[in-house]
C-alpha positions as semicolon CSV with decimal commas, in nm:
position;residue;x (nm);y (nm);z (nm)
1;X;11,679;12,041;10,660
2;X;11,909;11,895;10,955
3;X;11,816;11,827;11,258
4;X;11,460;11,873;11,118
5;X;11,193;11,560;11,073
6;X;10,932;11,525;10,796
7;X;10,679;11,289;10,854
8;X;10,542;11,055;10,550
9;X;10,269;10,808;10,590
10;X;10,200;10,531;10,338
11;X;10,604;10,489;10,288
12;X;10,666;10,087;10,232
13;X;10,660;10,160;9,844
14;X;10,636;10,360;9,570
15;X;10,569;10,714;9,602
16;X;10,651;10,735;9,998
17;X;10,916;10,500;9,975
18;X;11,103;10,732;9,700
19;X;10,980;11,067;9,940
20;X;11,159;10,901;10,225
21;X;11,487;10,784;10,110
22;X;11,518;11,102;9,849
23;X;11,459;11,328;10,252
24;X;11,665;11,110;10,400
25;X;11,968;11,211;10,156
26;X;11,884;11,564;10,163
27;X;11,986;11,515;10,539
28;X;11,654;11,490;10,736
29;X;11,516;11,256;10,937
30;X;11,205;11,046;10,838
31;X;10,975;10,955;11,042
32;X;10,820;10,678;10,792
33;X;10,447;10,552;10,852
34;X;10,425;10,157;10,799
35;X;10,212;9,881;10,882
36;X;10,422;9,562;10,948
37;X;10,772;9,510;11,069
38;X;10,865;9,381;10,734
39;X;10,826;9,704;10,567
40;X;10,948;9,925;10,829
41;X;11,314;9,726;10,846
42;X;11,305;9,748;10,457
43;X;11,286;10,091;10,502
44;X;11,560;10,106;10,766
45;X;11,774;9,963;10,518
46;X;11,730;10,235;10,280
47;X;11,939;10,537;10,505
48;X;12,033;10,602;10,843
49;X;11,777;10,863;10,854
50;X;11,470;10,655;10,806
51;X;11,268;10,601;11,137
52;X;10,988;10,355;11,061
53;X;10,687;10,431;11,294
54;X;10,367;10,179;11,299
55;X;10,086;10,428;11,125
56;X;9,766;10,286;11,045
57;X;9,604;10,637;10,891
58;X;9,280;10,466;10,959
59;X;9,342;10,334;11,320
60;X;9,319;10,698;11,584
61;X;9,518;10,527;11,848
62;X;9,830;10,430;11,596
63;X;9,771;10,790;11,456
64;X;9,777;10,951;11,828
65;X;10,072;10,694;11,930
66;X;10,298;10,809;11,581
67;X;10,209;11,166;11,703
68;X;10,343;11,141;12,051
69;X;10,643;11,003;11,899
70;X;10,795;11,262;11,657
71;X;10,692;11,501;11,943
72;X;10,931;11,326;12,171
73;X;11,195;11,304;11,923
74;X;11,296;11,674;12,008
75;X;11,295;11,714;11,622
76;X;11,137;12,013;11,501
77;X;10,877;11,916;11,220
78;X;10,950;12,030;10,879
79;X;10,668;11,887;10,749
80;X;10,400;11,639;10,677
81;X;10,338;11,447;10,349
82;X;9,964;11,287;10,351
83;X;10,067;11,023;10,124
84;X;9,928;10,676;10,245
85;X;9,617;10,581;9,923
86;X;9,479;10,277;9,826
87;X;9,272;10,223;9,438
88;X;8,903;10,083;9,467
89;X;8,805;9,988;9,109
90;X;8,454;9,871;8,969
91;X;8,080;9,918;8,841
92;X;7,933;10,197;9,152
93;X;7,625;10,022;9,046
94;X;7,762;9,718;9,245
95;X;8,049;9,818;9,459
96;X;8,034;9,684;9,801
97;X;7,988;10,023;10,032
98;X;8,227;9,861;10,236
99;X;8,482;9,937;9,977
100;X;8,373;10,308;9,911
101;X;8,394;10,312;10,259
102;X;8,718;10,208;10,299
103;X;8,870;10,411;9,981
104;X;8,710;10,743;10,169
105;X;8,873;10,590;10,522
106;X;9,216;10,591;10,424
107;X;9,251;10,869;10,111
108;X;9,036;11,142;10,280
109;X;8,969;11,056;10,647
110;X;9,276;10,903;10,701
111;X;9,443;11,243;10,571
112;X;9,249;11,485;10,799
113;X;9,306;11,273;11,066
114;X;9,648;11,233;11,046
115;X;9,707;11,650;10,954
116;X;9,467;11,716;11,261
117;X;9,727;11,491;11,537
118;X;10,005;11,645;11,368
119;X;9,881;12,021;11,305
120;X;10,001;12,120;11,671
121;X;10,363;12,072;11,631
122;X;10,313;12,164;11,288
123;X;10,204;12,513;11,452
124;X;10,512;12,519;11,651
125;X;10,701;12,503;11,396
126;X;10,545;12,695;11,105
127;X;10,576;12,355;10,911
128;X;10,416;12,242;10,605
129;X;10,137;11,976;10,481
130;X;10,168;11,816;10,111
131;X;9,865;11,619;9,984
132;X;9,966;11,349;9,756
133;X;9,639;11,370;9,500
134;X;9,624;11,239;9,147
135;X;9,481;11,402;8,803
136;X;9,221;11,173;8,870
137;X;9,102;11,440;9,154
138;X;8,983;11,667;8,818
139;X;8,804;11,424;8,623
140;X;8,586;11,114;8,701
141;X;8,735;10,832;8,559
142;X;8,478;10,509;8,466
143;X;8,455;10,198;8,697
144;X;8,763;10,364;8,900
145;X;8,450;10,616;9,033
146;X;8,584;10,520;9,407
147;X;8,926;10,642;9,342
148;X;8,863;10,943;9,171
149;X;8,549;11,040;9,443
150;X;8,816;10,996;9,673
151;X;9,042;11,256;9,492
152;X;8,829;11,497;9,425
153;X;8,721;11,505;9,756
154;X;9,150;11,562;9,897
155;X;9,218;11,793;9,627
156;X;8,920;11,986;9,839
157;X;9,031;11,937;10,162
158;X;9,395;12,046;10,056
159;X;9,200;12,374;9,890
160;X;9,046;12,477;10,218
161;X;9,300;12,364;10,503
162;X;9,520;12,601;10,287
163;X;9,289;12,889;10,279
164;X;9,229;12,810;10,668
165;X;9,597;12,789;10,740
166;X;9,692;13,103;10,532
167;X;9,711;13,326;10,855
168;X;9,872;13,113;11,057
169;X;10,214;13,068;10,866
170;X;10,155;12,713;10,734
171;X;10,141;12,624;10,371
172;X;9,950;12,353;10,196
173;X;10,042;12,193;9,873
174;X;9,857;11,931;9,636
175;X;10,111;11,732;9,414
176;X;9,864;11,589;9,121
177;X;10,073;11,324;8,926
178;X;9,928;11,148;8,635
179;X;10,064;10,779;8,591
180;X;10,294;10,650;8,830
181;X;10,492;10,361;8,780
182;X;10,365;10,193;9,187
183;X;10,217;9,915;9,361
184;X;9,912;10,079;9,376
185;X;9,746;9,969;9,043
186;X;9,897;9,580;9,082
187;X;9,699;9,497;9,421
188;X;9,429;9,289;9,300
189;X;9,501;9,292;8,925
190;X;9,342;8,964;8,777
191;X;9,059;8,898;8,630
192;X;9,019;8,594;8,921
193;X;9,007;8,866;9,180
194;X;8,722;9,086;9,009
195;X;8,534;8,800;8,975
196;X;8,554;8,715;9,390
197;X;8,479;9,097;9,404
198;X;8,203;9,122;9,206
199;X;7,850;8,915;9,210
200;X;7,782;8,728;8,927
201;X;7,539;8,958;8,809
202;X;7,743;9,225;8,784
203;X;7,990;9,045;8,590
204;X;7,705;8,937;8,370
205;X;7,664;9,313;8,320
206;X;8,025;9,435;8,289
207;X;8,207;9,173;8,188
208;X;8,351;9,387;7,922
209;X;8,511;9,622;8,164
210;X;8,704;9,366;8,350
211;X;8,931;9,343;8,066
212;X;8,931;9,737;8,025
213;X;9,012;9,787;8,368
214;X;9,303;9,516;8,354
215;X;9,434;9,709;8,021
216;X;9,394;10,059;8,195
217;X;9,640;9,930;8,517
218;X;9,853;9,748;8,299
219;X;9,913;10,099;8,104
220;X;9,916;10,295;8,388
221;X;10,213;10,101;8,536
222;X;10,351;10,081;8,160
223;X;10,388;10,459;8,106
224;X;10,348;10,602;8,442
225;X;10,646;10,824;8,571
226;X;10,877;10,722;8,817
227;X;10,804;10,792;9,133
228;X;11,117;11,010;9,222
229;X;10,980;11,277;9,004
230;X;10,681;11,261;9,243
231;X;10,947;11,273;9,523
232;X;11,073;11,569;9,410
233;X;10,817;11,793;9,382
234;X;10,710;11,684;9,771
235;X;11,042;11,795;9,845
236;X;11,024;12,129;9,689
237;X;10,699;12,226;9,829
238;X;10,871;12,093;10,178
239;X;11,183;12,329;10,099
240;X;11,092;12,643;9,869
241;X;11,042;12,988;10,001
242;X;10,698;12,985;9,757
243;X;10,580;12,674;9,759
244;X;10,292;12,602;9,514
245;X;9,934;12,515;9,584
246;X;9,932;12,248;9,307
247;X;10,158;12,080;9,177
248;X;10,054;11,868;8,865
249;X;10,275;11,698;8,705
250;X;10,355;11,499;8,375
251;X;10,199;11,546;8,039
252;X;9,846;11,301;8,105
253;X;9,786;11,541;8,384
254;X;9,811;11,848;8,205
255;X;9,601;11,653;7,936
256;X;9,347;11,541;8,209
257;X;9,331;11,890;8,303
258;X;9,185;12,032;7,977
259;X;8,949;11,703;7,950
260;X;8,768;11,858;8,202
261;X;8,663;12,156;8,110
262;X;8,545;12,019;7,798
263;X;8,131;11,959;7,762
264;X;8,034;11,682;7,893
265;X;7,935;11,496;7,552
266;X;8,255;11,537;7,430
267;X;8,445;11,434;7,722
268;X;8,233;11,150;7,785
269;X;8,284;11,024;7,435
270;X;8,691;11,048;7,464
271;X;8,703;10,907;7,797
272;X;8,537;10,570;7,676
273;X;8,801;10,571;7,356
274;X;9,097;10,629;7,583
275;X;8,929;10,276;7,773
276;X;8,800;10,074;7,497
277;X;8,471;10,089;7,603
């Protein structure tokens, strides 16, 4: 990995933050997608290695400028980790379109759009892509309908790019953690902010859920793995001779796995136990 650059977008916390510093040891340089100066010279602080770069995932001119960077660097690119996600949660029934826009914009869109600027050095160098998905991709999870669409919808993109990169000499991996212990799951985490979300009709209706969605985060963060184990699978599908086309990882997501294929009565009924609902 020296003299080699990996580029990771979403990288001021959790998962990409732990991606980052763990590449940065391994001796290559990170080219680390933020969106504020505060967060990039956290970053900085974390290893020599670490080059913050302004990437908005949902913005093409950042995604075209961070592009024309790392090609300038006279680095050849190892790789690219599609990390940068955000967690839409609520009734579909009254979620703001806006929002589902938005949770498409930066998990999917943002993803294509960033492998798409990046695929021609990529080419160069017979480099690699890594999704970062979620267990959620396999099974639709209640009131958190946004995230999962979302997930489902990467875990297909990552599918196909792979199949249409196959001749070409450049692998594709999914990493599909269940909980992880990030930041993710804390934005907006009060029963104050669902009710400035939500109308109060819908809270008339689904009430109830607002505290089942506040019990499901708090969990998640609760029993969630850390997010170096998350790091290190990136880094083997980055590294390995044979990297895999999933990776899913931890216990829940082997679990979540098998809840799928179950019929739909019965994995209906388990999915509102595991909530409260």
């Amino acid at each position: 990995m020296q003299r080699s650059a990996v580029v990771v977008t979403g990288a001021s916390s959790g998962i990409g933050a732990a991606t980052a510093e763990l590449l940065a040891r391994e001796g290559c340089v990170v080219f680390a997608g933020v969106r504020n100066d505060a967060d990039a010279a956290k970053l900085a602080a974390l290893h020599e290695l670490i080059r913050p770069i302004r990437l908005d995932v949902t913005d093409p001119v950042s995604i075209e400028t961070s592009a024309r960077a790392v090609r300038s660097s006279g680095l050849s690119l190892l790789g690219l980790v599609n990390n940068a996600g955000v967690a839409v949660t609520g009734p579909l029934e009254f979620l703001p379109i806006d929002d589902l826009r938005r949770q498409f914009e930066v998990n999917v869109f943002g993803a294509v759009a960033v492998s798409q600027a990046f695929l021609p050095t990529l080419r160069a160098q017979r480099g690699r892509i890594v999704f970062v998905g979620s267990v959620s991709g396999r099974f639709a999870v209640p009131f958190i309908a946004a995230y999962s669409a979302s997930k489902f919808a990467l875990r297909a993109v990552a599918d196909a790019m792979r199949m249409e990169l196959s001749t070409s000499g450049i692998s594709v991996s999914l990493v599909e953690p269940g909980s992880v212990r990030t930041p993710i799951w804390r934005k907006g985490r009060s029963r104050e902010e669902l009710a400035r979300r939500f109308s109060p009709q819908a809270m008339a209706y689904y009430r109830h859920v607002a505290d089942a969605l506040l019990r499901v985060a708090e969990r998640e963060e609760r029993i969630g793995m850390p997010a170096d184990r998350v790091s290190r699978a990136i880094l083997h599908a980055l590294t390995t001779r044979k990297p895999r086309a999933h990776y899913l990882l931890g216990a829940p997501a082997r679990l979540g796995s098998i809840l799928a294929l179950l019929p739909a009565s019965l994995h209906d009924r388990l999915m509102l136990a595991s909530m409260r609902l």
